[in-house]
N, C-alpha and C positions, 0 to 999 in steps of 0.2 A: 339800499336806496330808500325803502321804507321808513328805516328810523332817521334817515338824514330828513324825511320831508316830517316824523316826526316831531323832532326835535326843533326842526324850523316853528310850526306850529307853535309848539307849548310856549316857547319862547314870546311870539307874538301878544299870546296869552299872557306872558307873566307883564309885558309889555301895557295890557288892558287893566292889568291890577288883579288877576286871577292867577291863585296858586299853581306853578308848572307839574308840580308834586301829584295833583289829581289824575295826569294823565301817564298810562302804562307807555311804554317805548314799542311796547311791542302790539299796542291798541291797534284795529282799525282804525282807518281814517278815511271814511265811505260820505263824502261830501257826493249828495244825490239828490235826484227825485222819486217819490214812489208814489202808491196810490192803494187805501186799502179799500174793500170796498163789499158787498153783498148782494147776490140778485134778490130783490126781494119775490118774485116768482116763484123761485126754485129753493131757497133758502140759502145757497153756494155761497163762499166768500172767497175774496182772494186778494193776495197783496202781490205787488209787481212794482218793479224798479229796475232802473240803468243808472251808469253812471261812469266816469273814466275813472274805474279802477276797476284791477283783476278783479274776477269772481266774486261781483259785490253780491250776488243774492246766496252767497253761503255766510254773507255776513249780517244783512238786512232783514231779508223776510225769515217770519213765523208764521205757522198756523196750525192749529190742530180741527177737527171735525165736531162739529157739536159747538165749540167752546169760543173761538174768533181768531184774526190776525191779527199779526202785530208788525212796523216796521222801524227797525231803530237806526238811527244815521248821524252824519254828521260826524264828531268827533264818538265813537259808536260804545255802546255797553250792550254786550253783547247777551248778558244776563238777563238783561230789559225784554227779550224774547221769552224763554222762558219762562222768567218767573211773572213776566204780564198771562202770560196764559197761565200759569198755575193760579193765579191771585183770580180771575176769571173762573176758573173752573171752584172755586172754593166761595165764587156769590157777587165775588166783587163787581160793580159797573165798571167800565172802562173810565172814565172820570176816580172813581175808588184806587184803582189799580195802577194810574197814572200818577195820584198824589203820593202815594206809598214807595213806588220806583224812585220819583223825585227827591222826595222829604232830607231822606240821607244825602245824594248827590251832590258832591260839591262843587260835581264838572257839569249841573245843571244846565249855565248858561250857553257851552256848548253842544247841549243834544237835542236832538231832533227827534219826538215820538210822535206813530202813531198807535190808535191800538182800536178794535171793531169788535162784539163781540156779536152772538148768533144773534141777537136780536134788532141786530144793526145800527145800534149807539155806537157814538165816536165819543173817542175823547183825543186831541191833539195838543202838543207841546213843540212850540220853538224858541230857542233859546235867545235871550237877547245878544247875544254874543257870537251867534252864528254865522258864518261869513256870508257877508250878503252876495247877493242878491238873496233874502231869504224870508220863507213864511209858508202859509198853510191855509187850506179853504175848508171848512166841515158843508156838509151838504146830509142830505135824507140816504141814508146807508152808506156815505163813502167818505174821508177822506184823502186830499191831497197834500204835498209837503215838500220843498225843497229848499236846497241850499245850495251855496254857490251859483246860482243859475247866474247868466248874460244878463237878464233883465228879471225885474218883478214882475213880465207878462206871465212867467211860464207857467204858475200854477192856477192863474185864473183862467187860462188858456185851455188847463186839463180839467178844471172842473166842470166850465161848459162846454168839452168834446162828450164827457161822463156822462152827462145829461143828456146831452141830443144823441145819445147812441143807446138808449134806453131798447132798442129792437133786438139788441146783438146779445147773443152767450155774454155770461159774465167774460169769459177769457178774453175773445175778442173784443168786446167792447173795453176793456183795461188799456188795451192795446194800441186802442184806438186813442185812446185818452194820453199814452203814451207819448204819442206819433204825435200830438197836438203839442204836446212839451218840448220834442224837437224842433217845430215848426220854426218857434216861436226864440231857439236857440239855445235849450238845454243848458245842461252844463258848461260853464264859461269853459273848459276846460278839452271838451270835447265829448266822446263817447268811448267806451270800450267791454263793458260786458252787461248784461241783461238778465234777468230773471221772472219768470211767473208760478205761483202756488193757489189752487185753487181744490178746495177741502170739503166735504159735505155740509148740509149745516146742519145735519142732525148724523152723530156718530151711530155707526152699525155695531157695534161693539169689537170689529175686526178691524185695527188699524191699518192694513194693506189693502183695507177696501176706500178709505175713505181719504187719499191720499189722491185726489180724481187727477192734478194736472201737476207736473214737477217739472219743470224745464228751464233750463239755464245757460247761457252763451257765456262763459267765462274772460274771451278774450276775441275779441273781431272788429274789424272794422265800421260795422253797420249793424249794432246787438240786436237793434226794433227789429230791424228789416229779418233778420237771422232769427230772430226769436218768431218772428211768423210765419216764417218759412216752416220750422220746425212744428209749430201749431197745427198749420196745415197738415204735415206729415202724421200728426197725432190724429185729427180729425180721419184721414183716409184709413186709418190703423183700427179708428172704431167702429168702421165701414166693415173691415176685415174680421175683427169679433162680432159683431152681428148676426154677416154672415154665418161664422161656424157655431155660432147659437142655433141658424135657423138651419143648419145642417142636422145639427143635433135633434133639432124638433121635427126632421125629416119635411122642412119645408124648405126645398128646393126653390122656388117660384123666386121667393123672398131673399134667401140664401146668393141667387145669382142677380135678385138685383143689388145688393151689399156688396158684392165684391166686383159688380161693375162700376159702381160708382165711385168705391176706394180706387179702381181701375184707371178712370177717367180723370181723379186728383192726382196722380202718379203713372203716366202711361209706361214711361221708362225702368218702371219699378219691376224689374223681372218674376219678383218673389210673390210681388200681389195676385200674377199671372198666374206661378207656378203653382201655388193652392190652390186657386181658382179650377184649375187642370185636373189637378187632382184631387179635389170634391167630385168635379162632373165622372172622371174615370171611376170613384165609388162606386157612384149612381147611377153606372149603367148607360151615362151616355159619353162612351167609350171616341163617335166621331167629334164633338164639340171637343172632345181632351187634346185629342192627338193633332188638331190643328192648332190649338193652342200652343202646345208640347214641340210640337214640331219647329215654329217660331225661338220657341224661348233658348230648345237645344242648339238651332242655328248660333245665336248671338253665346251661348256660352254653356260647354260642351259639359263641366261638373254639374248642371241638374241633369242630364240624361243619368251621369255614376250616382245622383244622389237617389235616383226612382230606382234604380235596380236594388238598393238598400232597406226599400220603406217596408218591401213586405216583409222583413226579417222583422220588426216592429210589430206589424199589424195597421201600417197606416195605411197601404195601399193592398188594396183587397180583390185580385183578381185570378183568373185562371195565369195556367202557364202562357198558353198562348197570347193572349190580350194582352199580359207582360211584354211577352219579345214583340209585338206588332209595334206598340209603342218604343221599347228600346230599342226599334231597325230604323223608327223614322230619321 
């Protein structure tokens, strides 16, 4: 299916007077919109995109921490990730690193760049040749970019959601910018998966620290909507490390308000519960646990087997007694 919609493609192209030979059979073909972008606050950057094709953000976005993002689309080279952040990390400007990627390109007229780097320079490229609906906005730390859209409202639509959402996390606010691109009617094509990458802007020199946001809806009916949903989920999760930071620092007070609050974004969430339970049962207050505990064993009877497990571990730290009171509830 793929190579049949590529081949349709190239064809068109050789159609326009551009050699069919530039393009692989086995290329992406990620006609989208994205949006790269930086808090300037916090120093964050992040690239985000949908579009109606499988798992376009394992095709689209880049980023590394310290250095910027990148997003490449349209008829896609997928090297243009890459090696825009290597050419970046070696001094280049984004403008530098954008002529360098092009120069060679002979399927130029086809591509869609964009590229940001920590200091919140853009540099964009859209090809004259990109199926329209298609174009790009630069703006003060972000730009926008797309192709194929329903109409030419859609990017100017996301450049001032980007702007008036100036209060929100980098994440959310992308997101939001997002949402304004469907409004307006997205891809002529439809929707079908989504992604967000959201990087330090200054590297810790530990690359599994600085990897802050990684989420991606590969295949759904509604990728914004599913991509926020999961946002959310991420957010209540760092409610849940907080907390066991401020278990660690043996500040309780703080510790239970963090995991009420990931609580209250996910009531249904039995696991948020069940550590919740079992900090308090640490800590000596043994009655807050077992009302808890007692709920959660109701609705599903493997945490009661998984509490009788934990002191083989060392997670659950009590007498024998206090043990079986909680495993009779």
């Amino acid at each position: 299916m793929i190579k049949k919609f590529l081949s349709f493609a190239a064809f068109c192209l050789i159609v326009q007077g551009i050699s069919g030979q530039v393009f692989k059979r086995d290329a992406p073909f990620a006609h989208t919109y994205s949006i790269v972008a930086r808090d300037q606050k916090t120093g964050k950057m992040a690239v985000a995109v949908q579009s109606h094709w499988f798992s376009v953000g394992t095709v689209v976005s880049w980023g590394e921490a310290g250095v910027g993002v990148v997003a490449t689309q349209s008829f896609v080279n997928k090297s243009f990730g890459i090696r825009g952040l290597a050419l970046l990390k070696e001094g280049k400007t984004p403008e530098q690193a954008l002529e360098i990627l092009l120069h060679n390109d002979e399927a130029k007229a086809v591509r869609q760049v964009a590229i940001l780097d920590s200091k919140g320079r853009v540099a964009t490229h859209t090809g004259s040749s990109c199926i329209k609906y298609a174009g790009h906005i630069q703006g003060d730390n972000f730009s926008v970019q797309a192709n194929m859209m329903l109409s030419d409202k859609v990017w100017p639509a996301m450049a001032k959601a980007f702007k008036e959402h100036s209060d929100l996390p980098i994440a959310e606010r992308i997101l939001e910018t997002m949402k304004a691109a469907e409004k307006e009617g997205g891809d002529i094509r439809g929707k079908q998966s989504a992604a967000i990458l959201v990087v330090r802007g200054e590297s810790t020199g530990e690359p599994w620290e600085d990897r802050l946001i990684d989420l991606r809806v590969d295949d759904h009916t509604s990728p914004i909507e599913e991509l926020s949903r999961l946002l959310k989920v991420y957010r209540a999760y760092e409610h849940m490390n907080k907390g066991d930071l401020a278990v660690e620092k043996n500040n309780m007070q703080l510790a239970s308000r963090e995991y009420k609050s990931a609580e209250a974004m996910f009531p249904d969430n039995l696991e948020m519960k069940y550590w919740h339970a079992i900090t308090l049962a640490n800590n000596n207050k043994l009655e807050e646990a077992a009302k808890m505990l007692k709920g959660i064993f109701q609705k599903d009877k493997n945490w009661r087997k998984l509490t009788k497990r934990l002191p083989e571990s060392g997670i659950l730290n009590l007498s024998k007694k206090d043990l079986k009171m909680l495993l009779d509830l």
